[in-house]
Backbone bond lengths (Angstrom), bond angles and torsions (degrees), N, CA, C in turn:
res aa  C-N    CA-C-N  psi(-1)  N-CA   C-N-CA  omega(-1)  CA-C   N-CA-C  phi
1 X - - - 1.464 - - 1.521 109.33 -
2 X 1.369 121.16 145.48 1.591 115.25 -167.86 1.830 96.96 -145.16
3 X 1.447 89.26 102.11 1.776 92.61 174.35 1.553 107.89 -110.80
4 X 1.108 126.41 150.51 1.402 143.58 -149.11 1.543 114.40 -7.50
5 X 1.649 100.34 49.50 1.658 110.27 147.24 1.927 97.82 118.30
6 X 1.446 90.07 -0.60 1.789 90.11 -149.40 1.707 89.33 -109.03
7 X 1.477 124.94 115.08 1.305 95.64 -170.60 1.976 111.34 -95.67
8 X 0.996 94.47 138.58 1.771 125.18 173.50 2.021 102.10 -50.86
9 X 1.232 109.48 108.42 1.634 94.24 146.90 1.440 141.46 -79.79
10 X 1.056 126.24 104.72 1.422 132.01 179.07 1.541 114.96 -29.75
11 X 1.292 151.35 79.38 1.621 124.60 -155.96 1.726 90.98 -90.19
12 X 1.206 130.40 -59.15 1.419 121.33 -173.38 1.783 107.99 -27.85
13 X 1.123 101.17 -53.81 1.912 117.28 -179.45 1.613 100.55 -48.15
14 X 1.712 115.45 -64.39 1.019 84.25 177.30 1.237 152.38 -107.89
15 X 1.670 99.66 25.18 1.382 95.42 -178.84 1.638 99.23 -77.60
16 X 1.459 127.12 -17.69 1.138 124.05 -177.89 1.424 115.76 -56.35
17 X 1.146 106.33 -42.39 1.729 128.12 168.80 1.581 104.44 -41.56
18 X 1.197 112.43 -65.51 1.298 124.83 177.74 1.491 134.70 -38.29
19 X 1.641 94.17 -43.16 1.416 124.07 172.58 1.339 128.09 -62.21
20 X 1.729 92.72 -48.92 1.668 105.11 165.51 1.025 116.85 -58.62
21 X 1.125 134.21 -16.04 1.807 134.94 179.69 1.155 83.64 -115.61
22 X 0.749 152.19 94.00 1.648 140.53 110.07 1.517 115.35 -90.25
23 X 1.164 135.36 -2.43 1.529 120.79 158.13 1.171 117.89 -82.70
24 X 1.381 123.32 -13.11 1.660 144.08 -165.20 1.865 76.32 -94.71
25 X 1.114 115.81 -49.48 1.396 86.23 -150.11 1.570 99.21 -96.00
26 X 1.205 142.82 13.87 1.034 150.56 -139.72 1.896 89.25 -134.53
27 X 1.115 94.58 -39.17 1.836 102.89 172.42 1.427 111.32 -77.62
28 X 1.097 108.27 -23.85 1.740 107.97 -141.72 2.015 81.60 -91.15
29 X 1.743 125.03 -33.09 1.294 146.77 168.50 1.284 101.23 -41.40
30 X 1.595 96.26 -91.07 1.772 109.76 174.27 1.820 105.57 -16.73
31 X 1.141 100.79 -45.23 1.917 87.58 -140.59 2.106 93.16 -88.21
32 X 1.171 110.98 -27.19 1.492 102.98 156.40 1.130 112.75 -56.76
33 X 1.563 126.99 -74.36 1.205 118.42 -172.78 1.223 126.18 -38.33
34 X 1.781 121.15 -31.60 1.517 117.74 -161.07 1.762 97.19 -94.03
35 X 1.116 102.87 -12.09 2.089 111.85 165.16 1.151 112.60 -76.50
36 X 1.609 131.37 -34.43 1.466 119.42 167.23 1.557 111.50 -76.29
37 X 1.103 122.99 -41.17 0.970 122.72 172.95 1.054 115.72 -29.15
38 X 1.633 118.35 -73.65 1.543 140.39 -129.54 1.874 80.60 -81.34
39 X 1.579 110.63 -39.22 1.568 121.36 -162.14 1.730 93.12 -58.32
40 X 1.188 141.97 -40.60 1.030 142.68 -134.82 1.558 97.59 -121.60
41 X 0.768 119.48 -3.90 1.972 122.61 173.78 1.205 87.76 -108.00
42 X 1.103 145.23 -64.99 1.585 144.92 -121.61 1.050 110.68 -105.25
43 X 1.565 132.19 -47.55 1.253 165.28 -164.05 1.505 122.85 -98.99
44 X 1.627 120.90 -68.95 1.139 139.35 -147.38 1.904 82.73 -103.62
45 X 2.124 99.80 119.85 1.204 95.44 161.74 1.564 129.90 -87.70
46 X 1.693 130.48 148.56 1.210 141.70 -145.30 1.607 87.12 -84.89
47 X 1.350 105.51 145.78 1.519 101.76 176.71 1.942 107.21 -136.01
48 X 1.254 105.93 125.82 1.488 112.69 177.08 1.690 137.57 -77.57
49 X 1.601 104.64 154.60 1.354 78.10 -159.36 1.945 97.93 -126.99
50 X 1.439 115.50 124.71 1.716 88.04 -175.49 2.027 99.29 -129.74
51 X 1.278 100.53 167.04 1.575 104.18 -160.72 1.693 98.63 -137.54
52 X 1.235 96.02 127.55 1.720 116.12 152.86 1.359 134.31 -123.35
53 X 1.479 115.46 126.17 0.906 93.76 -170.50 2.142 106.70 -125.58
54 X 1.133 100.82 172.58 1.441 115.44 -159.46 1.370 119.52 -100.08
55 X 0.851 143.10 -145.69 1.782 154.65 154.48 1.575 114.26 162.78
56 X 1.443 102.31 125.31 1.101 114.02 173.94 1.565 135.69 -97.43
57 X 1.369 111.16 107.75 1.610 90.53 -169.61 1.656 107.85 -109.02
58 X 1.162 100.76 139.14 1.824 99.88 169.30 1.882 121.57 -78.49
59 X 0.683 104.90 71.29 1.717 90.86 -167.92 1.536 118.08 -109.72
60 X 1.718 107.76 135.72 1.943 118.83 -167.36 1.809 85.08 -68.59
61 X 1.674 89.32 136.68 1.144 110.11 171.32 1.696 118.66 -69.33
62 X 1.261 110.46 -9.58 1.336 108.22 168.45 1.734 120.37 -114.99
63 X 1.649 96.46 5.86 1.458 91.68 174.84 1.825 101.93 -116.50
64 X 0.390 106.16 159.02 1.745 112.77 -176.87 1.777 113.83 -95.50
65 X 1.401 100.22 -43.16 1.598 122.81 -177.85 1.661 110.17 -68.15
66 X 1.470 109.32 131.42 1.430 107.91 -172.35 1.611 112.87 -95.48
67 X 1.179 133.94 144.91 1.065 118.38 -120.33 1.708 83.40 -140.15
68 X 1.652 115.16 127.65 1.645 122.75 172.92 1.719 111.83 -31.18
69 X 1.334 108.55 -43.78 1.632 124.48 177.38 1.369 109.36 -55.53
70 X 1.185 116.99 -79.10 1.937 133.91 144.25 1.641 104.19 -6.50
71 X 1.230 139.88 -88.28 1.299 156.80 169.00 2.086 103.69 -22.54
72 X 1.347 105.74 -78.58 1.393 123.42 -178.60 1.951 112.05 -53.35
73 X 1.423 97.62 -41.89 2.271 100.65 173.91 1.819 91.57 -50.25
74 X 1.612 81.59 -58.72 2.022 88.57 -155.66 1.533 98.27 -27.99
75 X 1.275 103.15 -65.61 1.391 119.63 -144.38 1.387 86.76 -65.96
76 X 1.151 157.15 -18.15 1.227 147.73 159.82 1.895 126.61 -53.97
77 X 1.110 75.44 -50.37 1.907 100.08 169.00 0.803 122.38 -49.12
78 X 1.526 130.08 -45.80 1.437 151.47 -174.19 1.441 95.63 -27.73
79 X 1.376 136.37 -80.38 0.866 135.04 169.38 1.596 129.71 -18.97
80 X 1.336 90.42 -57.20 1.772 101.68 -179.45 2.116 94.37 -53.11
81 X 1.082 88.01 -81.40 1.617 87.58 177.44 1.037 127.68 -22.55
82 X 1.632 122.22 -35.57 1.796 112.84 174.58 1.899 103.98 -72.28
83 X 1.247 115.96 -38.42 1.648 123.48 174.42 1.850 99.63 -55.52
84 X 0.846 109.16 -47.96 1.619 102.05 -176.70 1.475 105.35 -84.18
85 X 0.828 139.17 1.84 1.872 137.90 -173.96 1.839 89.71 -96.08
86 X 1.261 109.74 -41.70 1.850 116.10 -168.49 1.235 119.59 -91.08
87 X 1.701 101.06 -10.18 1.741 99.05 169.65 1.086 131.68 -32.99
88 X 1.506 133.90 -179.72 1.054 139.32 -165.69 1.658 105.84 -91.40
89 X 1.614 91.80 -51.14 1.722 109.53 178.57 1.635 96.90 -51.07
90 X 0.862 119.83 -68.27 1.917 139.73 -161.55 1.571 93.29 -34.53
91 X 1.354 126.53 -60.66 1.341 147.04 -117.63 1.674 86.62 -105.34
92 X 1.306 109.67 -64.82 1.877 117.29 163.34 1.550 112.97 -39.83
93 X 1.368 113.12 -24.18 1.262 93.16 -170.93 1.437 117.24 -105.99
94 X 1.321 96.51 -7.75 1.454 108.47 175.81 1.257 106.30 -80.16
95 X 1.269 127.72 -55.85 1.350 136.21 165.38 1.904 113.93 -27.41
96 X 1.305 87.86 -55.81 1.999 96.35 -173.97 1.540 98.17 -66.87
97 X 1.544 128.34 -22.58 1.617 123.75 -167.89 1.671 95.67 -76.10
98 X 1.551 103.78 -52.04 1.712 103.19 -155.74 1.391 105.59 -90.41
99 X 1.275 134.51 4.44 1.502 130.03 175.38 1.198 100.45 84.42
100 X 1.529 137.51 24.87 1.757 118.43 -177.74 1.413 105.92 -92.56
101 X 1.477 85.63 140.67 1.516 118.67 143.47 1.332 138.17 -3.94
102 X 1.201 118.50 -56.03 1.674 157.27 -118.00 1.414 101.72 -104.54
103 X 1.005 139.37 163.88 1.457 164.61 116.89 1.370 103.37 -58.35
104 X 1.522 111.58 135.30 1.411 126.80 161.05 1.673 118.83 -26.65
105 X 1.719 93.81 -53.65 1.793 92.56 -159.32 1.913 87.91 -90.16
106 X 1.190 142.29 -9.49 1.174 125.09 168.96 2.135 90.24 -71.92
107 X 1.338 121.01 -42.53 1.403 94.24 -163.11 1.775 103.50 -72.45
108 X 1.206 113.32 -36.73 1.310 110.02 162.13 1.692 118.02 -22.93
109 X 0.945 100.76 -78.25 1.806 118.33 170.67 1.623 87.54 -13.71
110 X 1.432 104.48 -64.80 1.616 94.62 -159.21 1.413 125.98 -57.82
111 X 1.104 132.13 -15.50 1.230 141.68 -140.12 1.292 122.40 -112.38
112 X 1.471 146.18 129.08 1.471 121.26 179.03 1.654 93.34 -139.03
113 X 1.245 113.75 144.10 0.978 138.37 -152.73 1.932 102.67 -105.00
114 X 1.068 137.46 120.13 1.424 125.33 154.44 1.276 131.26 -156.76
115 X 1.685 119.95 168.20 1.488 114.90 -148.84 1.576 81.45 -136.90
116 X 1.549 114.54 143.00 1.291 99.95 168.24 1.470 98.85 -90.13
117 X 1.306 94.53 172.84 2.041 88.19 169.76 1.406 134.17 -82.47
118 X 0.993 101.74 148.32 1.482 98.43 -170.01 1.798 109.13 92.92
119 X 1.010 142.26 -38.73 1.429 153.12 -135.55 1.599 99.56 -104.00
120 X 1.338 110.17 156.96 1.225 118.80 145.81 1.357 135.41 -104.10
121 X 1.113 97.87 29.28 1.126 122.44 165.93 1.811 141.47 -81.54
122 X 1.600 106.94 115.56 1.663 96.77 -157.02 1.860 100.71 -109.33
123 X 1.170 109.03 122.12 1.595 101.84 175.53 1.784 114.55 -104.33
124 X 1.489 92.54 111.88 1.683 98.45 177.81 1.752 107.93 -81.86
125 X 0.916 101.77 100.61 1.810 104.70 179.46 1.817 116.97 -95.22
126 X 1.025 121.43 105.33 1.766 128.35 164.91 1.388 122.64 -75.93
127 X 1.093 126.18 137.50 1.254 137.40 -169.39 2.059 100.85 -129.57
128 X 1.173 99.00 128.13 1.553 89.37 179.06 1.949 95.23 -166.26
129 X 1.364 112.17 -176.68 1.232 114.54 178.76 1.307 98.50 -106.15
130 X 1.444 131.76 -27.13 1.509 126.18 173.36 1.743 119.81 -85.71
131 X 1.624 115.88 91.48 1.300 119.04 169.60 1.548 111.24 -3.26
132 X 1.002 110.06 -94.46 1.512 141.67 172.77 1.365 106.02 -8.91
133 X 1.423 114.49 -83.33 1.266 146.68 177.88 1.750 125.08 -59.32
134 X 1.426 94.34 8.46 1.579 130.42 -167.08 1.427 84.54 -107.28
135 X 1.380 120.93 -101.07 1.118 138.92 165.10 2.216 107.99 -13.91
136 X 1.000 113.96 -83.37 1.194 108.10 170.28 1.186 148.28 -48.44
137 X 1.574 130.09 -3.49 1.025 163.85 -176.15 2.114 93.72 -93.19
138 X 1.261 102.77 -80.22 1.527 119.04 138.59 1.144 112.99 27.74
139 X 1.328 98.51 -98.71 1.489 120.82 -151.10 1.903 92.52 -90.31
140 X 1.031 125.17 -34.27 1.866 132.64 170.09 1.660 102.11 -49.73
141 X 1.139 105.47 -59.70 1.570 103.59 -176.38 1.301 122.35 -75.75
142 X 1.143 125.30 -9.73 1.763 145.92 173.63 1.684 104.93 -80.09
143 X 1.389 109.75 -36.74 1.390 110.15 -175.50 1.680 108.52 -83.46
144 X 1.570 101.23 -48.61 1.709 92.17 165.42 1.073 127.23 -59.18
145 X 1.232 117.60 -60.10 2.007 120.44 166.80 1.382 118.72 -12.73
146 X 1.305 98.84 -71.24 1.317 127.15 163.32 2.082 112.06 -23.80
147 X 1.061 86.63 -53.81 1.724 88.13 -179.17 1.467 115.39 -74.45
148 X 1.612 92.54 -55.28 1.880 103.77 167.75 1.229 130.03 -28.97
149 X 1.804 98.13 -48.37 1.702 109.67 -171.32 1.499 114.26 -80.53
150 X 1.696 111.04 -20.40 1.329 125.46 179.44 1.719 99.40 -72.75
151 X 1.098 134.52 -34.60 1.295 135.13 -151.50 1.482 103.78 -96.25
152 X 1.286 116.17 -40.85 1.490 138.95 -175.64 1.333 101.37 -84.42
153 X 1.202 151.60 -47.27 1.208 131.37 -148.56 1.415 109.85 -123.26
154 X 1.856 97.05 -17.51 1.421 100.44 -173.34 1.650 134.88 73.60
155 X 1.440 94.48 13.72 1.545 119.15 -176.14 2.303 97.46 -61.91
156 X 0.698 59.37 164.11 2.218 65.49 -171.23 1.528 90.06 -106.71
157 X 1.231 132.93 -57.74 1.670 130.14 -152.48 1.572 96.65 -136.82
158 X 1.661 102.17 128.64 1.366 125.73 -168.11 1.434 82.72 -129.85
159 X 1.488 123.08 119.48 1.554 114.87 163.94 1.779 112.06 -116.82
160 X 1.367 104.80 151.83 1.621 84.25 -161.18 1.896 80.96 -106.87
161 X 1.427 120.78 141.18 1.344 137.71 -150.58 1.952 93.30 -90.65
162 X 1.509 95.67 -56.34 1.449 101.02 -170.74 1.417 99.46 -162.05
163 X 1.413 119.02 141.48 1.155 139.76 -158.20 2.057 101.78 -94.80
164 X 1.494 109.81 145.44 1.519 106.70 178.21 1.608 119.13 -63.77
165 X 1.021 126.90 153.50 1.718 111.02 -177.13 1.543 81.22 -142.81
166 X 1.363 108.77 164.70 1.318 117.00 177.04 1.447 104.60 -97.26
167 X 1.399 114.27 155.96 1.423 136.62 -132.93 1.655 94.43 -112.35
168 X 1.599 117.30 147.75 1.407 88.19 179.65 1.857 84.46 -133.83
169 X 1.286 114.20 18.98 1.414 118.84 161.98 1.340 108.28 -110.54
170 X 1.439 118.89 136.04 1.357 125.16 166.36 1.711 114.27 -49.30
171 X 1.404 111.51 160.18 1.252 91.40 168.47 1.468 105.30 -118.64
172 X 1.732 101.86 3.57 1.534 102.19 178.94 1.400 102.44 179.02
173 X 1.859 103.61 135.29 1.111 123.90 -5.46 1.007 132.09 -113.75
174 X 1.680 120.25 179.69 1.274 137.25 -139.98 1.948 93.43 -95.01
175 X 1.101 109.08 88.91 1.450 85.29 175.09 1.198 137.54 -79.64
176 X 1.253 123.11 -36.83 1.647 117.40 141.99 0.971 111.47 -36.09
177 X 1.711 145.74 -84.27 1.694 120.84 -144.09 2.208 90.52 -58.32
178 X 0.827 121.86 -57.13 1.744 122.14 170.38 0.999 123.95 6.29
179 X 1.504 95.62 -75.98 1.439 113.10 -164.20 2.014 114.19 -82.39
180 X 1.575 95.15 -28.50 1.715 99.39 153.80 1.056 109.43 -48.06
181 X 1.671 113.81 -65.78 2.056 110.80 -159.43 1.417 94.99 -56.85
182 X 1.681 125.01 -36.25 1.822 107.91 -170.22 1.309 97.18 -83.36
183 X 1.046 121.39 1.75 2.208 104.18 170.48 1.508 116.11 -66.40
184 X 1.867 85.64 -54.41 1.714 108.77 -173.74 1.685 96.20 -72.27
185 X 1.031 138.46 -69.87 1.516 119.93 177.29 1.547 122.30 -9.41
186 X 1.917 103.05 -57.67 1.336 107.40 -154.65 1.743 88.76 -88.42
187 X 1.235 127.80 -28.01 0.899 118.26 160.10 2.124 126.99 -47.13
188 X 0.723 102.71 -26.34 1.826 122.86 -155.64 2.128 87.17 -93.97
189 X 1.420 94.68 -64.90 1.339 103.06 177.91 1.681 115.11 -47.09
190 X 1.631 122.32 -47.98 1.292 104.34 -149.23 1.764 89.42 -103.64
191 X 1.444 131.86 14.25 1.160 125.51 177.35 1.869 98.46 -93.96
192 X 1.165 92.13 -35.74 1.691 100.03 -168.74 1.451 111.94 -67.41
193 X 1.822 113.94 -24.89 1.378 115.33 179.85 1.315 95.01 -85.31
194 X 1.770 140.26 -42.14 1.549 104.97 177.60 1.049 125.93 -82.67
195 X 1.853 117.63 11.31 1.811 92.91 166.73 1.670 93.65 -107.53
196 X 1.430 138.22 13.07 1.255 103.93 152.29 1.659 120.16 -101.49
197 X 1.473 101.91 23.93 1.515 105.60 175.57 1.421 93.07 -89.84
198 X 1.339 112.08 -58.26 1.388 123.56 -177.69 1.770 116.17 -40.49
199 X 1.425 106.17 -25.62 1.501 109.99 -167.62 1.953 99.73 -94.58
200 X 0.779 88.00 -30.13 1.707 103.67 -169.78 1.688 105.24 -83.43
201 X 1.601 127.84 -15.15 1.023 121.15 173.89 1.521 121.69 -87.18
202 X 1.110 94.31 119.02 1.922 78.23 173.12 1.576 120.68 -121.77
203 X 1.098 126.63 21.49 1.191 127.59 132.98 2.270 124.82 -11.57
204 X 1.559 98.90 144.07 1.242 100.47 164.39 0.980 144.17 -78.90
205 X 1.255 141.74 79.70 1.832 129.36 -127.60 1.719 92.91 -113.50
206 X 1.841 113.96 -42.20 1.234 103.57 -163.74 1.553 106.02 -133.33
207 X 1.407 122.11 162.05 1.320 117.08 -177.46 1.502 117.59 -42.46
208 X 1.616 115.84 -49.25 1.497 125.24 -170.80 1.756 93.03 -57.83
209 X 0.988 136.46 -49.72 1.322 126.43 163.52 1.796 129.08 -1.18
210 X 1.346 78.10 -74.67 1.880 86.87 -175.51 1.170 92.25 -74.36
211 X 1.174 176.91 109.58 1.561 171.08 168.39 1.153 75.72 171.32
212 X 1.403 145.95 -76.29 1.274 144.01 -139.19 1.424 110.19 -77.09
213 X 1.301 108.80 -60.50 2.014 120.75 177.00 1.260 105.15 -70.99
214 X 1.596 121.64 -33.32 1.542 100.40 -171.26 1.610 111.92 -110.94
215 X 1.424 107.96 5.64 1.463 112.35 162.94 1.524 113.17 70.17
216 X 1.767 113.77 12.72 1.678 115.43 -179.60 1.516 95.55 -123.78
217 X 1.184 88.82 172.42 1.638 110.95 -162.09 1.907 95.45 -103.14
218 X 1.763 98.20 119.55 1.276 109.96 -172.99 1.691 106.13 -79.45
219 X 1.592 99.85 132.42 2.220 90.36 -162.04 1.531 89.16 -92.35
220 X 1.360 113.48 -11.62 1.974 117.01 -168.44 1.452 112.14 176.74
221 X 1.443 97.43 174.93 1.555 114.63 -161.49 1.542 94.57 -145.04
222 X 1.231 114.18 122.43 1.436 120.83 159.01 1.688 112.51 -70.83
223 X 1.170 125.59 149.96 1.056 116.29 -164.84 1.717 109.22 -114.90
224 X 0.708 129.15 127.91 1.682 150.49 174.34 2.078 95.04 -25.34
225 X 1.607 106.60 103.89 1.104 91.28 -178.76 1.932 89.51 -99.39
226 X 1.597 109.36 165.24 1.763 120.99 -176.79 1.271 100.26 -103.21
227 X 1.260 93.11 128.63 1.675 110.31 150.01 1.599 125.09 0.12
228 X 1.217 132.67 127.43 0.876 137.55 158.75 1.785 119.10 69.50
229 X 1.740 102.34 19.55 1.736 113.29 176.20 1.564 89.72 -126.43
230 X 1.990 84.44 138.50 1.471 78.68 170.62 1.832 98.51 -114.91
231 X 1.547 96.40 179.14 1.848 119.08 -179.46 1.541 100.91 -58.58
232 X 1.180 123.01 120.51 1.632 112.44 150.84 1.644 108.42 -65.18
């Protein structure tokens, strides 16, 4: 629709537009989704994920009782501890335990480090394509750390919370959440190409049309006679 030069979008029109394709677009969904999919079973290797985590306590060798002061350092440290878990030493030695391959900053790559808040609590997390070797990597670098942070910081009691186990869920990738985002994509994509087909056409499709482009008042419409009837 085009009123003083500026043209109007019809939305009733086109969501109708929209409607009429909905098997087009309902296919056009499906068939992304069943390409990420297929990409991510078939193609894309599964990669594992395993976690240990630590606790650090500060405690006077002649007091036994852990102490608000004790509690509040830790939790300060936390930080320090992820810098000493990624060292250079730490990282070599894990490497020399498990037989890898690797460069430090590729094993780096693997690794993510986290603290919840508040906690003294340190989670060494591995990421790898070998379960196993997920887990073992893990538990190698938890045991050196472990010494590092004792030596460096002078902490008295390192308790290890829970040990890495190998994983028997991927942690990636996710093919369900996937294959949703490629539904809604192909969904997003094939609605957006018929309303900018729809916007970009200017053709005469409906009576309100000529009223609109040719600015006169339509007095009638002959009506669409079918196939194979004739006029009395």
């Amino acid at each position: 629709m085009i009123n003083n030069g500026i043209e109007e979008i019809d939305l009733t029109f086109l969501i109708k537009k929209i409607w009429n394709k909905k098997i087009i677009i309902v296919a056009t969904s499906l068939f992304f989704a069943a390409i990420m999919v297929s990409y991510n079973i078939f193609i894309t290797k599964p990669t594992y994920k395993s976690t240990t985590k630590i606790y650090a306590v500060n405690q006077n060798e002649k007091e036994k009782t852990l102490t608000v002061q004790d509690i509040q350092i830790g939790t300060n440290l936390v930080k320090d501890y992820q810098q000493i878990i990624l060292s250079s030493d730490v990282l070599e030695e894990t490497i020399t335990k498990n037989n890898l391959n690797i460069s430090q900053k590729s094993l780096a790559n693997k690794i993510e480090i986290t603290a919840p808040k508040d906690t003294r609590v340190v989670e060494i997390i591995v990421e790898d394509k070998d379960a196993n070797k997920a887990s073992d990597i893990a538990n190698s670098l938890r045991e050196s750390s472990i010494k590092k942070i004792k030596s460096i910081t002078k902490i008295n009691e390192i308790t290890t919370i829970e040990e890495a186990k190998p994983s028997n869920v991927p942690a990636s990738p996710n093919v369900k959440r996937n294959g949703v985002i490629a539904f809604i994509f192909g969904l997003v994509l094939s609605i957006s190409i018929i309303v900018i087909r729809e916007i970009l056409d200017d053709k005469v499709k409906r009576p309100e049309d000529i009223e609109d482009v040719l600015d006169m008042i339509l007095l009638g419409v002959i009506p669409k006679q079918e196939k194979g009837k004739n006029n009395d």
